[in-house]
N, C-alpha and C positions, 0 to 999 in steps of 0.2 A: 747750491743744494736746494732742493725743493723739499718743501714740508707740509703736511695734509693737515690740515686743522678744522676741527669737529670742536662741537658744544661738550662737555664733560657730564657723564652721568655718577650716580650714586656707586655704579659697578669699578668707577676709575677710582675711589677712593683710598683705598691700599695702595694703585702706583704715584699717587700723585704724593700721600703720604710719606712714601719711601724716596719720590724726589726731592720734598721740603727737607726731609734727612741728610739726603745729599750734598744739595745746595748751600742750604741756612746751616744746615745742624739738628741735634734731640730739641734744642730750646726754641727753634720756630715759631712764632707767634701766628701763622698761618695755621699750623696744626689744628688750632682750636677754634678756627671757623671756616675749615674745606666742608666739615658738610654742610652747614647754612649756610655758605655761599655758591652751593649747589644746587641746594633746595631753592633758596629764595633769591639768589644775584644770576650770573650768568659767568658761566664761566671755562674760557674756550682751553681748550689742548691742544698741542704740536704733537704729530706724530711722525717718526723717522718712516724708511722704506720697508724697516720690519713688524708696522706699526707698533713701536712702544713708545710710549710719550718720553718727550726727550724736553717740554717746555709745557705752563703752563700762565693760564691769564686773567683775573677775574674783572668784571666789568659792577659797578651800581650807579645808579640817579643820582643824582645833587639837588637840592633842595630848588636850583636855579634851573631844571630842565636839562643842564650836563653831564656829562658822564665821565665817573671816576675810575682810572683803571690802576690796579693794584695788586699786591700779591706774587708779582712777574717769578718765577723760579725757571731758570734754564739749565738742563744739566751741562756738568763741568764740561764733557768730551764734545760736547756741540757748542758752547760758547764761542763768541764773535761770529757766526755762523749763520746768523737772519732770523735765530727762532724770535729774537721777542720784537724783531721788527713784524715778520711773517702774522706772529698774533695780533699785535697793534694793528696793522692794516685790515684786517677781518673784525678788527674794533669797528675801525671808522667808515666802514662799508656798513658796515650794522647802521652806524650813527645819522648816516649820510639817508638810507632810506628810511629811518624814522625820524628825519627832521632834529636833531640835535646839534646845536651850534657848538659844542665846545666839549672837547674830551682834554681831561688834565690827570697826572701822573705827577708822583714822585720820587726822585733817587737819592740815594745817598754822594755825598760829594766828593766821596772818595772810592768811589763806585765807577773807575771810568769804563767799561763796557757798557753800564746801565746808560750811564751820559750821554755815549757816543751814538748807542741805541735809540736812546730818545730824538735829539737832534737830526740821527738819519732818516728818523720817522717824520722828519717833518714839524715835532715838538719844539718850542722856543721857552727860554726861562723866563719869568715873572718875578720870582722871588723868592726866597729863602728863610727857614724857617731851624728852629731847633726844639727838641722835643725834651722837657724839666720835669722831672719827679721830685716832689717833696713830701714829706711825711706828716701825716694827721695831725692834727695839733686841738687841742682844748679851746673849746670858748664858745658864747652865741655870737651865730650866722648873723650880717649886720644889714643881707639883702632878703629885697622880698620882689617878687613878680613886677615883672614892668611889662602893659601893654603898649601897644605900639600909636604913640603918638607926634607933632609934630617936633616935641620936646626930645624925646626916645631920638629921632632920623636926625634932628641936629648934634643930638651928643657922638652919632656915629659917624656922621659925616665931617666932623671936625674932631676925630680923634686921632691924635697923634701918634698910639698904637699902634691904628688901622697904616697909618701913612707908612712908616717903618716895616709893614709888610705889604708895600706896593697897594696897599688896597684890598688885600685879601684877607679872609681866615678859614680856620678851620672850624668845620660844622658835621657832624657826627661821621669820623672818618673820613671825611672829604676835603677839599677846600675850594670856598665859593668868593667871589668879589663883594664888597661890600656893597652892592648896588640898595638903593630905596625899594625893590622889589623885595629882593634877599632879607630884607632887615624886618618888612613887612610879615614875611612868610614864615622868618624864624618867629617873631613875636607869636603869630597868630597860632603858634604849636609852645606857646608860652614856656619856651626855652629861657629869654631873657629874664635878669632879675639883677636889680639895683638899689643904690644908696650915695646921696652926694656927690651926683657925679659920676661914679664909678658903674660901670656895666659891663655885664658878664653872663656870657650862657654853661649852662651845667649839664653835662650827658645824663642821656633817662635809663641807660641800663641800669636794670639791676642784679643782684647778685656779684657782680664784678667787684674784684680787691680794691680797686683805683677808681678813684672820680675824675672822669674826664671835663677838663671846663678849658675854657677861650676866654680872652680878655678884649674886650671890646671896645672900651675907651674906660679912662681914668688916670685912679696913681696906681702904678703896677705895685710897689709893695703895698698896698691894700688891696690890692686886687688878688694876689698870692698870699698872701695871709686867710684874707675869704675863701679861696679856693680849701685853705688847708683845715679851716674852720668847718668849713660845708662838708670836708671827706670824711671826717673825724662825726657828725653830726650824722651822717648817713651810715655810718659804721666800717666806714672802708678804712684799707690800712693805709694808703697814698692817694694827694692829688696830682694827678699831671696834667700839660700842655703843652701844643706847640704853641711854641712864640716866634715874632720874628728875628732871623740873626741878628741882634743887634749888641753890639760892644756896652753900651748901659744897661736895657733890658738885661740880658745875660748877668752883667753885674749885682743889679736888684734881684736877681732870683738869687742867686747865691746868699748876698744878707739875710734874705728870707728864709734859709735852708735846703733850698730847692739845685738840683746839681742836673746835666745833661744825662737823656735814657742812657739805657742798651745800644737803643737801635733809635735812627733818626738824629744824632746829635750836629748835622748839619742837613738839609734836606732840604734838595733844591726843585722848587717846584715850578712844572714844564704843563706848558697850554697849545692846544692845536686849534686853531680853526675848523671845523668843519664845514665845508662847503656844500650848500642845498643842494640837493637831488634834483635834476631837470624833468621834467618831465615833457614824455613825448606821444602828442594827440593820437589818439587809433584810427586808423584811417582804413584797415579791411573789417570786413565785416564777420560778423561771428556768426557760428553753424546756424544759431536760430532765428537770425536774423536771413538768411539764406534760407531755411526750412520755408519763414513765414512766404518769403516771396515767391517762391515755386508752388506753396500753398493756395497765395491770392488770399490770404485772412489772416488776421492778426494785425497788430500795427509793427511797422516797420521802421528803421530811422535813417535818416538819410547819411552820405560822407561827410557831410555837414556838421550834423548832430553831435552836443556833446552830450554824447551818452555815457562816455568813462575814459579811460588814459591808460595809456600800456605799464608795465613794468618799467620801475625805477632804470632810466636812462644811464650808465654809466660813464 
């Protein structure tokens, strides 16, 4: 089956709504950000023969130059069928001619079409994560702002945390590696904030019921405690996090109050490679370069000349 896939406008909002219905269900969490990820992300459609979208995909940046794709919704009657490969691939076409080395996803792990999808795509797992809700709790916040210094990159890089999820985390809806760049770029948008060790960044939404935070390196029940302290201080009614899967993590959340979401309670997180775009020298000449010479005036450039490069080589 062949499927046509186009960028999603503002006009697609009602079908793509009534396919999150479909799919997920009324409780979607996608619901509440189709139109700013329309406005502001990218975000492509599958369309059948009749064109009605039958799939949908959205793409955003990572803090690290890659790109996160999320959201995936394929309707039931087409499932297993290629649509969320078909979009994936009109991903890394995208990614591939604007130079982005790494496009990452993730599924649920008892999601196996999403799985099998991903892997056919070429994605590989990394690591795994689970997503804790716990409830606001009373008390002063015991962190305060940490700029990025060579103290900051030591405590990241030897955190044991980090190691428990391969090396990665999650950074505002995304998930990026903990590289010394990564760690740099978050500080420098003064996400992190610490105390004794302990380090942790905090989502800047506002208005939201939930404060989003990551645990960075420390003791995780103070670090989930903080988190539930900072929710409650911010006025929200829950803090949550992915953490990574891990049999003691998971444990310490629980003493702490903190239980797995809705959604996300195992989530296996998949990385592709993206391989640079070739590019291939111009070697005919263009109309005005042809005008100039039957001219005789202007300057002109020789086959030699690198005066530009054709279209992204596939």
């Amino acid at each position: 089956m062949t499927w046509y896939v186009r960028r999603a406008s503002l006009h697609d909002k009602p079908e793509l709504e009534a396919l999150c219905r479909t799919t997920v269900g009324p409780d979607d969490y996608a619901l509440d950000y189709l139109e700013r990820s329309i406005l502001k992300g990218i975000v492509y459609v599958a369309l059948d023969g009749k064109q009605r979208i039958v799939g949908m995909m959205s793409y955003r940046p990572c803090i690290d130059g890659s790109g996160w794709l999320h959201m995936a919704r394929t309707h039931p009657d087409v499932q297993r069928q290629g649509v969320a490969r078909a979009l994936a691939e009109s991903f890394v076409g995208m990614a591939r001619a604007s130079n982005v080395p790494f496009l990452r996803l993730w599924a649920d792990a008892t999601n196996v079409p999403s799985l099998n999808a991903a892997k056919a795509g070429g994605f590989h797992e990394v690591a795994r994560f689970t997503r804790v809700v716990g409830p606001a709790a009373r008390g002063t916040p015991k962190s305060a702002p940490r700029r990025f210094d060579e103290e900051l990159w030591r405590t990241v890089h030897g955190s044991t945390i980090l190691a428990r999820g391969k090396g990665y985390a999650a950074h505002e809806w995304t998930f990026v590696p903990a590289t010394r760049p990564v760690v740099f770029a978050v500080a420098a948008k003064g996400h992190f904030h610490g105390w004794d060790g302990n380090l942790l960044t905090f989502g800047q939404a506002e208005g939201e019921a939930a404060l989003e935070f990551t645990m960075w390196a420390g003791r995780p029940d103070e670090l989930f405690a903080e988190g539930c302290r900072r929710a409650a201080h911010e006025g929200r009614k829950t803090a949550e996090a992915f953490v990574p899967h891990d049999r003691d993590l998971l444990a310490g959340a629980r003493r702490t109050g903190f239980e797995p979401g809705s959604w996300g309670p195992e989530a296996v997180l998949f990385e592709l490679a993206v391989p640079s775009a070739h590019l291939r020298k111009r070697t005919r000449k263009t109309y005005a370069e042809l005008a100039a010479e039957r001219a005789g005036s202007g300057h002109t450039h020789g086959q030699g000349d690198a005066l530009g490069w054709a279209r992204w080589n596939p």
